[in-house]
MITIMI-30600 format. One line per field, with one value per residue (C-alpha): residue number from 1; residue in three letters; x, y, z. Coordinates in Angstrom, 2 decimals, always signed. Layout:
i: c(NUM | ...)
aa: c(ALA | ...)
px: c(X | ...)
py: c(Y | ...)
pz: c(Z | ...)
end
This chain:
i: c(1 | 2 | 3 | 4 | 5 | 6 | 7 | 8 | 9 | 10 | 11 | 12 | 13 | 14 | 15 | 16 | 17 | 18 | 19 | 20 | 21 | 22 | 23 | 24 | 25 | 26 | 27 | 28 | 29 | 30 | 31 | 32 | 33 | 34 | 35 | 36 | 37 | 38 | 39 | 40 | 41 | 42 | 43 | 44 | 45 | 46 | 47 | 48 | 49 | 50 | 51 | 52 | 53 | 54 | 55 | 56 | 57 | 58 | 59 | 60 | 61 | 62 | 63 | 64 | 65 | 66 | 67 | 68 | 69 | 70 | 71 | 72 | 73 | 74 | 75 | 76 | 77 | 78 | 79 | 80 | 81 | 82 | 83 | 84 | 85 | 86 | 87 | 88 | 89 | 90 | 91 | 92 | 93 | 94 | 95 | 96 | 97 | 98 | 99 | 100 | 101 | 102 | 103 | 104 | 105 | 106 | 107 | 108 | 109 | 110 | 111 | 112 | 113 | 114 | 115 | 116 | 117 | 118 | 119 | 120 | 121 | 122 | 123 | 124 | 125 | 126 | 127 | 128 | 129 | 130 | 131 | 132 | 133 | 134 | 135 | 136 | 137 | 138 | 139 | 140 | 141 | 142 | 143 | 144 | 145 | 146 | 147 | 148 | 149 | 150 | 151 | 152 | 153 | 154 | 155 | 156 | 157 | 158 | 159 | 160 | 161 | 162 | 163 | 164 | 165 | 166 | 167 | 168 | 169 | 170 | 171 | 172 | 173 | 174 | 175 | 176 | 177 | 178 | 179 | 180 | 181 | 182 | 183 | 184 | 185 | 186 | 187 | 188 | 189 | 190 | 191 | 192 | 193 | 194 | 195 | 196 | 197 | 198 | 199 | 200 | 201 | 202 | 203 | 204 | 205 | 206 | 207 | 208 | 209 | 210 | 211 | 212 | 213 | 214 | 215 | 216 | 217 | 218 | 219 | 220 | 221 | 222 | 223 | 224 | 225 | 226 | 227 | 228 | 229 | 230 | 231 | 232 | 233 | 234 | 235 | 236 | 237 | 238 | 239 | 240 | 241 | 242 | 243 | 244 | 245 | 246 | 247 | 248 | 249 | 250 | 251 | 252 | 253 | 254 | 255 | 256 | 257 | 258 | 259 | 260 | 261 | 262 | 263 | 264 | 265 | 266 | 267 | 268 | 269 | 270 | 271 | 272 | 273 | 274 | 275 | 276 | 277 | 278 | 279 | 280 | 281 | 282 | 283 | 284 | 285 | 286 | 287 | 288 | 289 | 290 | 291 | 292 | 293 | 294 | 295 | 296 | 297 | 298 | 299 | 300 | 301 | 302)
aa: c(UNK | UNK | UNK | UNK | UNK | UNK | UNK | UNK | UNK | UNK | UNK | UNK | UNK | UNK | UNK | UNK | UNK | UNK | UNK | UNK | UNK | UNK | UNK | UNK | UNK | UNK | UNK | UNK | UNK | UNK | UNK | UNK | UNK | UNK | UNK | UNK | UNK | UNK | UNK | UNK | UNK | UNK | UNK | UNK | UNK | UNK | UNK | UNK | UNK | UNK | UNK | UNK | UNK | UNK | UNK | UNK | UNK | UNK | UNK | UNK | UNK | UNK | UNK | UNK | UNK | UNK | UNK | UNK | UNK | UNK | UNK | UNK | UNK | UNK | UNK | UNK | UNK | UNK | UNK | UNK | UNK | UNK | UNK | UNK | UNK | UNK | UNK | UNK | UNK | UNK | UNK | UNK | UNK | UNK | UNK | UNK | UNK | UNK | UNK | UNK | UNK | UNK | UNK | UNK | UNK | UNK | UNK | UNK | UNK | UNK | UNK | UNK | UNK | UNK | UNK | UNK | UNK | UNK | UNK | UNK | UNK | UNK | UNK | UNK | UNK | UNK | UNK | UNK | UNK | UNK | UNK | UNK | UNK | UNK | UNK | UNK | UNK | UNK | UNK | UNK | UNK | UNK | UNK | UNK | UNK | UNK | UNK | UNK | UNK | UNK | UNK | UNK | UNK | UNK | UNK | UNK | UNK | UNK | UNK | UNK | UNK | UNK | UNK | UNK | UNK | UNK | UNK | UNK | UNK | UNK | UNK | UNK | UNK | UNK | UNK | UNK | UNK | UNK | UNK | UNK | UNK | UNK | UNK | UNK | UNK | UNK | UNK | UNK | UNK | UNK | UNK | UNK | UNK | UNK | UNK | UNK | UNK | UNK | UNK | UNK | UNK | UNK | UNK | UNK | UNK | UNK | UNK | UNK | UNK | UNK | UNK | UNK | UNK | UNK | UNK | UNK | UNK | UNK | UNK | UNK | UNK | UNK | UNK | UNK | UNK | UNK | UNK | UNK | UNK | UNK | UNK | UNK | UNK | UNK | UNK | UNK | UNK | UNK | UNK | UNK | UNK | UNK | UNK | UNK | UNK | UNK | UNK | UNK | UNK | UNK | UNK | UNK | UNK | UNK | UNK | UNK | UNK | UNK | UNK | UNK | UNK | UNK | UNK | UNK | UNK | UNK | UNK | UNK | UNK | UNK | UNK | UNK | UNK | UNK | UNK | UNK | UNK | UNK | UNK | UNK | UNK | UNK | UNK | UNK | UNK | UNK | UNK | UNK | UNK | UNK | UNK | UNK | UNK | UNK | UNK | UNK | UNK | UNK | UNK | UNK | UNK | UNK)
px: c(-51.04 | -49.39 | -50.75 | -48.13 | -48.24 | -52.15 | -53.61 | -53.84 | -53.01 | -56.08 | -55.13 | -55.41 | -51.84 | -50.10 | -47.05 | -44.94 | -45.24 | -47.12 | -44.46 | -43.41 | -46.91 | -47.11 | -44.12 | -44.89 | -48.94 | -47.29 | -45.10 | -45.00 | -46.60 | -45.83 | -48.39 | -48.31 | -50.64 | -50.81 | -50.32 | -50.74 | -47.03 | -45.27 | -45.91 | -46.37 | -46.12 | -48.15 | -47.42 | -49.76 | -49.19 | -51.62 | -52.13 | -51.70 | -55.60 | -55.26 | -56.66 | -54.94 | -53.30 | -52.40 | -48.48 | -47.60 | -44.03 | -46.29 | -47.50 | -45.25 | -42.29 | -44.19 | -46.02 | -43.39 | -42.12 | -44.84 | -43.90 | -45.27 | -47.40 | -44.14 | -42.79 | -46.14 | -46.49 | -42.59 | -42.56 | -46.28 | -47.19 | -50.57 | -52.33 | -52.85 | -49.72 | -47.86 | -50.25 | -48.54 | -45.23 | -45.90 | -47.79 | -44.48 | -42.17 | -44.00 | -44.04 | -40.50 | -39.45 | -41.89 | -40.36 | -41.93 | -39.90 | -38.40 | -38.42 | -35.72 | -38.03 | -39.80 | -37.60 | -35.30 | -37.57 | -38.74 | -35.37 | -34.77 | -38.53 | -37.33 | -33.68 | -35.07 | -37.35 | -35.03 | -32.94 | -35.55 | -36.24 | -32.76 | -32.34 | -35.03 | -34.63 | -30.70 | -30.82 | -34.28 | -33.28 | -30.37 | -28.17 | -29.96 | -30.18 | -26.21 | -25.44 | -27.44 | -25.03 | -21.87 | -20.40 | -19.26 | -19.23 | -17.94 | -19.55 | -20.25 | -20.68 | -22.65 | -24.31 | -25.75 | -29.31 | -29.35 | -29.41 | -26.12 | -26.18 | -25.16 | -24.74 | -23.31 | -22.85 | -19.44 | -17.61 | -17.70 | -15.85 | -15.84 | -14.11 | -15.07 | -16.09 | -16.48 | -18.67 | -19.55 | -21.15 | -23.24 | -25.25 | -21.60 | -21.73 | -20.22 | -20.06 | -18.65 | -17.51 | -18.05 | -16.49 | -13.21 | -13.78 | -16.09 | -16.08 | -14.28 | -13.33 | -13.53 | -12.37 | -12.38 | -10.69 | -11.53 | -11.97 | -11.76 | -14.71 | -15.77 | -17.29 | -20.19 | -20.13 | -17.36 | -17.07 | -15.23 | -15.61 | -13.99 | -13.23 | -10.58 | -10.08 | -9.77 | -8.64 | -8.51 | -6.22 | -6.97 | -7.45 | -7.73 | -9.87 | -11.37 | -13.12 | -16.41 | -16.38 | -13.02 | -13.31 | -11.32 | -11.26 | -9.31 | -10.68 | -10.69 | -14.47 | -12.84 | -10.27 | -7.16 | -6.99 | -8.70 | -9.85 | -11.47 | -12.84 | -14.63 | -15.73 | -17.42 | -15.12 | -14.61 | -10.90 | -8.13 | -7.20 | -4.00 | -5.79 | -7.39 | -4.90 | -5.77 | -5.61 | -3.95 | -4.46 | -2.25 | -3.26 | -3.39 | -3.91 | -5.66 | -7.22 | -8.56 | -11.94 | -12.09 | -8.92 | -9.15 | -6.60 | -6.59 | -5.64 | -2.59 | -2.08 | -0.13 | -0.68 | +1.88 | +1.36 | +0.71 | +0.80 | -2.10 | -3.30 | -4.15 | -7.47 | -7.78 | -4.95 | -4.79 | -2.65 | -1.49 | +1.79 | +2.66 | +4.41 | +6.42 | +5.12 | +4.74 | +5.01 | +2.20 | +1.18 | -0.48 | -1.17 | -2.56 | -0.36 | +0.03 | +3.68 | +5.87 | +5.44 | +7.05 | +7.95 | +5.64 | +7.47 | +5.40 | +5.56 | +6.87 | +9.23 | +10.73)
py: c(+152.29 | +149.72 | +146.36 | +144.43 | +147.08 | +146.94 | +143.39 | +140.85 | +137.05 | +134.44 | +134.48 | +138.29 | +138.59 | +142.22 | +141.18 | +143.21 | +142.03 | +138.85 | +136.49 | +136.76 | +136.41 | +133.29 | +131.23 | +132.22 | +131.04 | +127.90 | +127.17 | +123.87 | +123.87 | +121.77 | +120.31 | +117.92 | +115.67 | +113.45 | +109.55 | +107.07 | +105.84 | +109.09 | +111.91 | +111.85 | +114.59 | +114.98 | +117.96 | +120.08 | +122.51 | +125.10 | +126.78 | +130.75 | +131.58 | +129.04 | +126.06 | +122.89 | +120.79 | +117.42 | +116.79 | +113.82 | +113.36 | +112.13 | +109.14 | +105.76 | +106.73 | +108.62 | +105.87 | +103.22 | +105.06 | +104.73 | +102.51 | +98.99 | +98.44 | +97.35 | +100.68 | +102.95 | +100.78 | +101.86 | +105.18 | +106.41 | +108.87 | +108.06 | +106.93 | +103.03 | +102.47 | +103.95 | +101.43 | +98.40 | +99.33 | +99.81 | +96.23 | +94.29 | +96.13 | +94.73 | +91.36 | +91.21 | +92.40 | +90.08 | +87.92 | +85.82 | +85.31 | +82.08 | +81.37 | +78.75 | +76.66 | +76.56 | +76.26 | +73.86 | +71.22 | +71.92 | +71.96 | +68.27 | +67.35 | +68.17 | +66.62 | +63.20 | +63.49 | +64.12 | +61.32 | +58.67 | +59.86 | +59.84 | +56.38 | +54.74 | +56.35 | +55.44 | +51.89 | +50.67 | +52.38 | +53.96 | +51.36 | +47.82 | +49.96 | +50.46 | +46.75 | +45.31 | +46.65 | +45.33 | +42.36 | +41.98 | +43.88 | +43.50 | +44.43 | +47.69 | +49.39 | +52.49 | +55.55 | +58.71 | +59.44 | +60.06 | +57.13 | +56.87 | +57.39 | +53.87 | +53.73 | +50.75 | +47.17 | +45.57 | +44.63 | +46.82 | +45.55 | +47.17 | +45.97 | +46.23 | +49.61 | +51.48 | +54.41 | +56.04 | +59.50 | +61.99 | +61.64 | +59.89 | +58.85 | +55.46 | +54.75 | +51.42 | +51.99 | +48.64 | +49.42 | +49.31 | +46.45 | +43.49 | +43.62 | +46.81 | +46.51 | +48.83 | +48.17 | +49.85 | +48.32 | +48.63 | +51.56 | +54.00 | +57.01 | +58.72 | +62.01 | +63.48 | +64.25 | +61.83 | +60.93 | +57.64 | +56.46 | +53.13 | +51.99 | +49.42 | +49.09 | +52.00 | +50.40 | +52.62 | +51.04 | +50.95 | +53.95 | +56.26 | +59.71 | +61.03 | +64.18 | +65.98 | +66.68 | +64.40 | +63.31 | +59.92 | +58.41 | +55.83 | +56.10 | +59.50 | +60.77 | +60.46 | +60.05 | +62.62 | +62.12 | +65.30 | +62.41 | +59.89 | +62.55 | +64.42 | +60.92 | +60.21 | +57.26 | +56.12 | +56.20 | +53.89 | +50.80 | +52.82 | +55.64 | +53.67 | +53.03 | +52.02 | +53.82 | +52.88 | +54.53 | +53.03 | +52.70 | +55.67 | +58.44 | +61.42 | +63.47 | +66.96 | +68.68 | +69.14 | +67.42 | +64.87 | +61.89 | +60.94 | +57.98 | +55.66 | +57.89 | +56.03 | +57.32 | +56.12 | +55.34 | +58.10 | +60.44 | +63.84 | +65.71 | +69.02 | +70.56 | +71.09 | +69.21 | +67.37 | +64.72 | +63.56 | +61.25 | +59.36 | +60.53 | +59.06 | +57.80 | +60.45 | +63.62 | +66.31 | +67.34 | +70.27 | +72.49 | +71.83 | +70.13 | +68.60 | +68.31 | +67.61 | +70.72 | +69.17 | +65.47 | +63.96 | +62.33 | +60.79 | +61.61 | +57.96 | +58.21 | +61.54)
pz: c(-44.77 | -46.92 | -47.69 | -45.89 | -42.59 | -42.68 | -43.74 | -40.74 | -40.72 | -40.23 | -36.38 | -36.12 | -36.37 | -38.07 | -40.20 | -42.08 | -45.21 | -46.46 | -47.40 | -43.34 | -42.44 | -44.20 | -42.97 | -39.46 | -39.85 | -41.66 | -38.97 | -37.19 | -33.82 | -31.15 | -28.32 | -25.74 | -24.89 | -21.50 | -22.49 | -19.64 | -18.95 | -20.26 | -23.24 | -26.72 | -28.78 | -31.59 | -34.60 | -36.69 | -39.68 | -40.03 | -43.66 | -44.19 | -42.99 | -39.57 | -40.38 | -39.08 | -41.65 | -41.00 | -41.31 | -43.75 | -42.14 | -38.62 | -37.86 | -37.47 | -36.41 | -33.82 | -33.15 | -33.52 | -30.05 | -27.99 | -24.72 | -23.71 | -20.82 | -19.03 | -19.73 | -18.92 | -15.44 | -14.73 | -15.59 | -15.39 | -12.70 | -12.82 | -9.43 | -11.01 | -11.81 | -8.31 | -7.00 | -8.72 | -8.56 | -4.76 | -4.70 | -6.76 | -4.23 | -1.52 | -3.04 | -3.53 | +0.14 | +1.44 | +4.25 | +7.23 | +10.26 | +11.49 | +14.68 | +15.91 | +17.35 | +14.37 | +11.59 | +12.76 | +13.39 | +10.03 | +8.44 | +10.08 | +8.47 | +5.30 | +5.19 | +6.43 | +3.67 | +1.28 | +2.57 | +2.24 | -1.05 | -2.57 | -0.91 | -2.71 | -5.33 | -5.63 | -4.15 | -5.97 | -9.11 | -10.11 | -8.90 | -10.53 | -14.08 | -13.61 | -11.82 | -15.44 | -17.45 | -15.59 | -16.86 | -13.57 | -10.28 | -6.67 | -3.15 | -2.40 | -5.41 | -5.34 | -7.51 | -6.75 | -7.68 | -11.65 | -14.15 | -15.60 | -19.51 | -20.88 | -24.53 | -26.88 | -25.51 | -24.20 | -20.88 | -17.98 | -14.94 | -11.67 | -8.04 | -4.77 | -2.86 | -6.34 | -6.12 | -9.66 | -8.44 | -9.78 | -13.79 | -16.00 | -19.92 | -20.28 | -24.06 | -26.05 | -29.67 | -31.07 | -34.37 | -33.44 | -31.10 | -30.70 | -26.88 | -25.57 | -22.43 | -19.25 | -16.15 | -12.95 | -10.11 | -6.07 | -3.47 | -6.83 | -7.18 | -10.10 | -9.64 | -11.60 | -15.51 | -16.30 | -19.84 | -20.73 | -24.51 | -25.04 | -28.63 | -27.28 | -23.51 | -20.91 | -17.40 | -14.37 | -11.00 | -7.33 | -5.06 | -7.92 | -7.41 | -10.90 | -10.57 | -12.20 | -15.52 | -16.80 | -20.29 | -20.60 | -24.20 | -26.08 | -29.46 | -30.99 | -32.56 | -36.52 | -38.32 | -38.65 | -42.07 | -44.21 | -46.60 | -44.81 | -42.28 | -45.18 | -46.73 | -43.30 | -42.90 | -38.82 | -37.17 | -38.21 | -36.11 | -35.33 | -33.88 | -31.24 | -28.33 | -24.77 | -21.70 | -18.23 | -15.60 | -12.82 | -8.60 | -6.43 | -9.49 | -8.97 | -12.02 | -11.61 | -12.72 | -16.78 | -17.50 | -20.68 | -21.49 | -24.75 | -26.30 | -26.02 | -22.57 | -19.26 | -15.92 | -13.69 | -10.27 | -7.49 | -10.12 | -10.19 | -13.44 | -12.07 | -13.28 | -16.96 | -18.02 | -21.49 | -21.02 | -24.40 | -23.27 | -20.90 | -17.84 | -15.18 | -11.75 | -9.13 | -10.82 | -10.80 | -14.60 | -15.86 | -18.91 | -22.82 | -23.55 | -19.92 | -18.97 | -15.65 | -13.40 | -10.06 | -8.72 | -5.84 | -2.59 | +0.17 | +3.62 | +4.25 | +1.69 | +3.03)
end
């Protein structure tokens, strides 16, 4: 019998020769151990008589790959952990039921509620902080329920049956201007997250509907010039040209008018315009820039 035929391995193993003997008792061996939330394996090395040798490439990246408690609650199979994933289920499908002659009385509770509350809060508060900073203001003028945001000091003007909706941003460059000027004549509403800027004077005709989120500005924010923009200098006097916005005008959501802009009479900036000229009465603008898309005739007129 040879040496190689006859020796055994530390695990009582016959090999054919010793240098096979030793890579297989060297080999890496695999087990699995049962981790709350999923498995983890974990590696050994054993040496050439059986003994377990720790493995230096184990040990954070391993580790590094172990799952959160979010993770072992969503995946685990253990008893605890069926048992919350049952208990969120049956919080999230949780529903009472409403019985008509239940819920609609409490429906009604609620929107009278809410009523009273928006009415105090618009008529005791909203509107006076809005009515202090008109220079003048006819009957009738309303808000909605947010403070409008007011910022810089100069003449704001507003007719009769006005309604200024929603939270707006009203602001007065007084660089340009000692007293700019806006004014906003009667039966005209302006819809929530308007933004007028007025450097010079902005005025805004009769009848006119302005919708959420306009931007209406006579002044632009700095100066075209590359120079004076990088030497933090503020717009020229040239820059700043008013806006008129003639009776019976209707603007659409998002559209902006910039400065020097006329809006003729009857005329309607569809949404998202930018109107950067003016443009005849009764036409219907849109685009970037906005031009003519089609001319507007009244019923009457027809």
């Amino acid at each position: 019998m040879t040496a190689g035929s006859g020796g055994e391995s530390g695990g009582g193993r016959r090999c054919s020769d010793s240098d096979r003997c030793s890579r297989r008792a060297a080999a890496e061996v695999v087990r699995w151990y049962g981790v709350a939330g999923g498995q983890r394996r974990r590696r050994e090395q054993f040496d050439v008589n059986g003994r377990a040798v720790a493995n230096p490439n184990f040990g954070h990246a391993e580790e590094s790959r172990m799952p959160g408690l979010y993770r072992t609650i969503a995946l685990s199979n253990h008893w605890f952990a069926r048992l919350l994933r049952r208990g969120r289920r049956a919080v999230l499908n949780f529903s009472v039921p409403a019985p008509r002659a239940l819920s609609l009385p409490l429906v009604h509770a609620f929107l009278i509620a809410r009523s009273v509350y928006y009415f105090i809060i618009r008529v005791f508060f909203c509107e006076p902080f809005f009515k202090a900073h008109c220079t003048k203001y006819g009957k009738n003028l309303h808000t909605g329920v947010f403070f409008h945001w007011m910022h810089g000091h100069g003449e704001l003007i507003i007719g009769d049956n006005v309604t200024i909706d929603g939270k707006c941003a009203i602001s007065f460059a007084v660089r340009y201007s000692a007293r700019p000027t806006l004014v906003i004549g009667d039966n005209t509403g302006i819809a929530h997250n308007t933004h007028i800027t007025v450097g010079e004077r902005i005025t805004i005709g009769r009848y006119c509907r302005i919708s959420g989120g306009v931007v209406i500005l006579d002044a632009p924010g700095h100066p075209l010039d590359p120079a004076m923009r990088l030497a933090g200098k503020p717009a020229t006097k040239e820059e700043v040209r008013p806006v008129v916005i003639e009776d019976n005008v209707w603007i659409g959501r998002h559209a902006v008018i910039l400065p020097g802009v006329t809006i003729g009479h009857g005329r309607v900036v569809a949404t998202g315009a930018v109107v950067m000229t003016a443009v005849p009465p009764n036409v219907l603008v849109a685009g970037n820039p906005a031009r003519q898309v089609r001319s507007l005739v009244s019923s009457a007129q027809a």
